[in-house]
TIBAFI-139935 format. One record per residue: x, y, z of N, C-alpha, C in turn. Coordinates in steps of 0.02 Angstrom, whole numbers. Example, Ala and Ser with C-alpha at 12.3 -4.5 7.8 and 13.67 -1.06 7.14 Angstrom:
<site n_xx="660" n_yy="-284" n_zz="390" ca_xx="615" ca_yy="-225" ca_zz="390" c_xx="660" c_yy="-165" c_zz="390"/>
<site n_xx="642" n_yy="-112" n_zz="354" ca_xx="684" ca_yy="-53" ca_zz="357" c_xx="645" c_yy="2" c_zz="394"/>
# end
This chain:
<site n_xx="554" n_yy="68" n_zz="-223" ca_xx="616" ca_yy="101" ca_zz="-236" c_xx="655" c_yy="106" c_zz="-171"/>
<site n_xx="724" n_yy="78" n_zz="-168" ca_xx="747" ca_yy="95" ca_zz="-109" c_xx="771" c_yy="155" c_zz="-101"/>
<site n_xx="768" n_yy="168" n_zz="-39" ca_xx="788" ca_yy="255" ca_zz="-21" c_xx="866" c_yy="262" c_zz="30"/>
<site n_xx="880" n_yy="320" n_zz="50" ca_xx="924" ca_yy="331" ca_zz="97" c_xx="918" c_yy="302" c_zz="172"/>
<site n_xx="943" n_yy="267" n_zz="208" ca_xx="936" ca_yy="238" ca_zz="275" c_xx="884" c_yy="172" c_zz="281"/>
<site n_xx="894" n_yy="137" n_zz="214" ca_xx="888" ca_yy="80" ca_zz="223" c_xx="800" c_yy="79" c_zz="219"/>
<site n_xx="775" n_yy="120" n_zz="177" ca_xx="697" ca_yy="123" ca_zz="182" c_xx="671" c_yy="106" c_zz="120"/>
<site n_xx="621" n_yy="69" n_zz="112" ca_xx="592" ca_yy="43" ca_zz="36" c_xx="512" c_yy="86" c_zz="50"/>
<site n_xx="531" n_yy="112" n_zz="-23" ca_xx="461" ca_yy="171" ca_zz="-23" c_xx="428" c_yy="132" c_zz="-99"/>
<site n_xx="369" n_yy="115" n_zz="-78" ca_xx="329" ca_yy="121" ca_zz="-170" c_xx="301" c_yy="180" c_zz="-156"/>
<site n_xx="326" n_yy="199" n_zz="-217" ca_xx="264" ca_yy="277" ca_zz="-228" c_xx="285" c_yy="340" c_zz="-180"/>
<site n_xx="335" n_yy="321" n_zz="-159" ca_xx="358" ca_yy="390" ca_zz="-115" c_xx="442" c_yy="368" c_zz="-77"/>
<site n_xx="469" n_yy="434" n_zz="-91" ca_xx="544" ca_yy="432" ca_zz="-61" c_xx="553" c_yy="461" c_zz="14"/>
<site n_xx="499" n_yy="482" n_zz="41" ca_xx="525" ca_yy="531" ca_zz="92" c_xx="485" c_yy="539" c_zz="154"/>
<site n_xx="431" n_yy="498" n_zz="139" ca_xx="372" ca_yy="493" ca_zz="210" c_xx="364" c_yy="408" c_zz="244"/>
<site n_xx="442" n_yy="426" n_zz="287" ca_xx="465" ca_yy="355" ca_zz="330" c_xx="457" c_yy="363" c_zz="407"/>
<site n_xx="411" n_yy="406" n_zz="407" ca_xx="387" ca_yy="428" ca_zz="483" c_xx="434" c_yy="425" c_zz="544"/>
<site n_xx="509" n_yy="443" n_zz="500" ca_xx="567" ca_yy="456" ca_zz="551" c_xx="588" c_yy="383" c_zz="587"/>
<site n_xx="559" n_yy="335" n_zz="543" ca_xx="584" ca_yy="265" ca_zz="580" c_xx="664" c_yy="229" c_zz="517"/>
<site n_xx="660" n_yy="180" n_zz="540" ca_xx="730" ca_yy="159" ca_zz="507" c_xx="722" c_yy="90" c_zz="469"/>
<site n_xx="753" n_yy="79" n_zz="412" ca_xx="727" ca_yy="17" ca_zz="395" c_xx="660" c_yy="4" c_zz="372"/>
<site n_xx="631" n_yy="36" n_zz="367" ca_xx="534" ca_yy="46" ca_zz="357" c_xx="506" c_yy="43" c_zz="282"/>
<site n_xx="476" n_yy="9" n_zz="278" ca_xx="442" ca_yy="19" ca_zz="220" c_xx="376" c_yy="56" c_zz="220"/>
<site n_xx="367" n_yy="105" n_zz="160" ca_xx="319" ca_yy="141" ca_zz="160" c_xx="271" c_yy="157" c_zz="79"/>
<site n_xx="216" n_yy="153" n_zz="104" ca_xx="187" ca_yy="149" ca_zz="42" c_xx="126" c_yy="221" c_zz="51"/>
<site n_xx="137" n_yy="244" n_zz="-4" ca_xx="83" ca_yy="281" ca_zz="-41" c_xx="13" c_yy="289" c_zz="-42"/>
<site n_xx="-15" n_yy="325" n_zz="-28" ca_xx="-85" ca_yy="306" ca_zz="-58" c_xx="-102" c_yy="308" c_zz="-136"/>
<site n_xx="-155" n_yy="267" n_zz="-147" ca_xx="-147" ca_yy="252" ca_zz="-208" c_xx="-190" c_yy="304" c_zz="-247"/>
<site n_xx="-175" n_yy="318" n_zz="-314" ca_xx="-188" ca_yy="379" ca_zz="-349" c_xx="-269" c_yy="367" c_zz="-370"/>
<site n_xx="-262" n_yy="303" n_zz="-394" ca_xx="-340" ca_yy="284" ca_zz="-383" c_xx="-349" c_yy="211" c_zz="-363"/>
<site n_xx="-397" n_yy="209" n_zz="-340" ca_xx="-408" ca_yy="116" ca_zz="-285" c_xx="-441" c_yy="75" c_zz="-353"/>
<site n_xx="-414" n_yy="27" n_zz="-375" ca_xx="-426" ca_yy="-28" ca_zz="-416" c_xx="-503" c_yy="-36" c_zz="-423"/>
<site n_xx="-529" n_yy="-20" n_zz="-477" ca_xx="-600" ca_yy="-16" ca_zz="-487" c_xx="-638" c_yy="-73" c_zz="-514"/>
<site n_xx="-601" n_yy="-122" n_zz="-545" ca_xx="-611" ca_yy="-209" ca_zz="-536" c_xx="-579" c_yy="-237" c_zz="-481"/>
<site n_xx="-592" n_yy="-301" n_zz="-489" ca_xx="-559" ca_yy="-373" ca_zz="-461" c_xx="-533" c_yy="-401" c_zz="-503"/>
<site n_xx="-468" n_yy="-411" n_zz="-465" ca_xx="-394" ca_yy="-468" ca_zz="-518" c_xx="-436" c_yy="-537" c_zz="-531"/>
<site n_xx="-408" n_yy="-549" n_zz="-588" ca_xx="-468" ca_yy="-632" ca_zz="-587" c_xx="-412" c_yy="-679" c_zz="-560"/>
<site n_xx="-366" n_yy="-669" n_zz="-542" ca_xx="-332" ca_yy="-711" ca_zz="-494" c_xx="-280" c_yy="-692" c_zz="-451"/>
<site n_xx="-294" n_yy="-717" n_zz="-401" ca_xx="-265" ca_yy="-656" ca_zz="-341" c_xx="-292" c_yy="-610" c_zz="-307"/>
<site n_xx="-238" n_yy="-541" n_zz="-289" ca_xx="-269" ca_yy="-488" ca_zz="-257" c_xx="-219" c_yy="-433" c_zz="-270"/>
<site n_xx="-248" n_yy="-372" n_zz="-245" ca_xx="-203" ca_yy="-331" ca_zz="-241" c_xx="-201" c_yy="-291" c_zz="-182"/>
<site n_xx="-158" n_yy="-263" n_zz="-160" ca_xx="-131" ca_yy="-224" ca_zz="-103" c_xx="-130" c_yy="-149" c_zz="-112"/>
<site n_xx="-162" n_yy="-96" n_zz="-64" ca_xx="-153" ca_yy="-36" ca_zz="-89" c_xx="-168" c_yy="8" c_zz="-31"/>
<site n_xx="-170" n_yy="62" n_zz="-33" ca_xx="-184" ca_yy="103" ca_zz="22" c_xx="-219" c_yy="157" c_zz="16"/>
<site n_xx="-261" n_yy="186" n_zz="41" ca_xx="-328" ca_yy="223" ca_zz="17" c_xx="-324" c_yy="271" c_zz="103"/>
<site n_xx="-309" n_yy="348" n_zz="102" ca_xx="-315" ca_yy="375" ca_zz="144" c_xx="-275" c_yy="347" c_zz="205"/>
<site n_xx="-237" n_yy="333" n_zz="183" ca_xx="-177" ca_yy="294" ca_zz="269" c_xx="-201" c_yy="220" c_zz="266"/>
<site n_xx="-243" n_yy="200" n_zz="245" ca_xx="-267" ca_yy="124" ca_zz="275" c_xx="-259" c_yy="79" c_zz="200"/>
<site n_xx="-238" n_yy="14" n_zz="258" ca_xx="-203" ca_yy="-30" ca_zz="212" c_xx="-259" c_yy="-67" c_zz="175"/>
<site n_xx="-268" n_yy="-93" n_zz="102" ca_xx="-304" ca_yy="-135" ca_zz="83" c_xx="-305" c_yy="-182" c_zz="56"/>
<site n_xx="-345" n_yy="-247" n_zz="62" ca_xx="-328" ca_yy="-291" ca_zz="5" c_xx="-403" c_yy="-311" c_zz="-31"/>
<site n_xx="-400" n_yy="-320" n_zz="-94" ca_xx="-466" ca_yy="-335" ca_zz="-138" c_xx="-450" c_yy="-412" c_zz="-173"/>
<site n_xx="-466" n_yy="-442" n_zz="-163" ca_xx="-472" ca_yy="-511" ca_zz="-175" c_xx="-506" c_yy="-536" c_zz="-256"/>
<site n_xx="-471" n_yy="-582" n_zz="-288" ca_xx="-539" ca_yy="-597" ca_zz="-328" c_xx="-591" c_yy="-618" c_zz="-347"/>
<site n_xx="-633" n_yy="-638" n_zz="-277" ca_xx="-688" ca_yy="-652" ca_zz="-277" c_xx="-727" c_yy="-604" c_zz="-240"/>
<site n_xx="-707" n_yy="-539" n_zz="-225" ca_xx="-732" ca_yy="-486" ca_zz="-221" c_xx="-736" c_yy="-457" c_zz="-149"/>
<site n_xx="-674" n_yy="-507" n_zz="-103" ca_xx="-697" ca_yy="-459" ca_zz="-37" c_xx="-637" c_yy="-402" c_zz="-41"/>
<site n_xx="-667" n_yy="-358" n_zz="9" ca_xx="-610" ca_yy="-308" ca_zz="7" c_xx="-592" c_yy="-313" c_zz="84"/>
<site n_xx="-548" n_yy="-297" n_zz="122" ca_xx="-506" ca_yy="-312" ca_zz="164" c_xx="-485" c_yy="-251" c_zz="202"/>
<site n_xx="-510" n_yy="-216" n_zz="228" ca_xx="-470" ca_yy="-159" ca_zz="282" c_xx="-430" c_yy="-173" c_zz="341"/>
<site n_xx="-357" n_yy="-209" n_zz="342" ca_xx="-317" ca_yy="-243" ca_zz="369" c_xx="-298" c_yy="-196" c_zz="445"/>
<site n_xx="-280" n_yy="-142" n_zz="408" ca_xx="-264" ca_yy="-78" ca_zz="457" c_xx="-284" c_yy="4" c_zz="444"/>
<site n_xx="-339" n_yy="-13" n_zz="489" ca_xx="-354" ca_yy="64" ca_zz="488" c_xx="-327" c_yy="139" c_zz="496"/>
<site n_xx="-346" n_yy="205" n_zz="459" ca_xx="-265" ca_yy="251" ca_zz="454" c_xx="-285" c_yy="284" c_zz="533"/>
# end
């Protein structure tokens, strides 16, 4: 969703850590409890970024 000052939030309008232009994402309400059978998905679990793959790795890109 885009927000005021040029910021794209999924899952949240208002925690842009005072930067500009920023995209910001959410943690997720709950972390994907399968694997996509094709692809991956992207999500965030306690500040840290993730990706789960579908052959089952999971990915801690950036730690919170």
């Amino acid at each position: 969703m885009a927000a005021a000052g040029g910021h794209i939030g999924l899952g949240t309008t208002s925690q842009f850590g005072a930067g500009q232009g920023v995209v910001a994402i959410a943690n997720a309400s709950a972390a994907p409890s399968v694997y996509p059978a094709d692809g991956g998905v992207l999500f965030v679990k306690d500040g840290a970024f993730i990706y789960r793959g579908a052959k089952g790795t999971v990915t801690r890109s950036a730690p919170a």
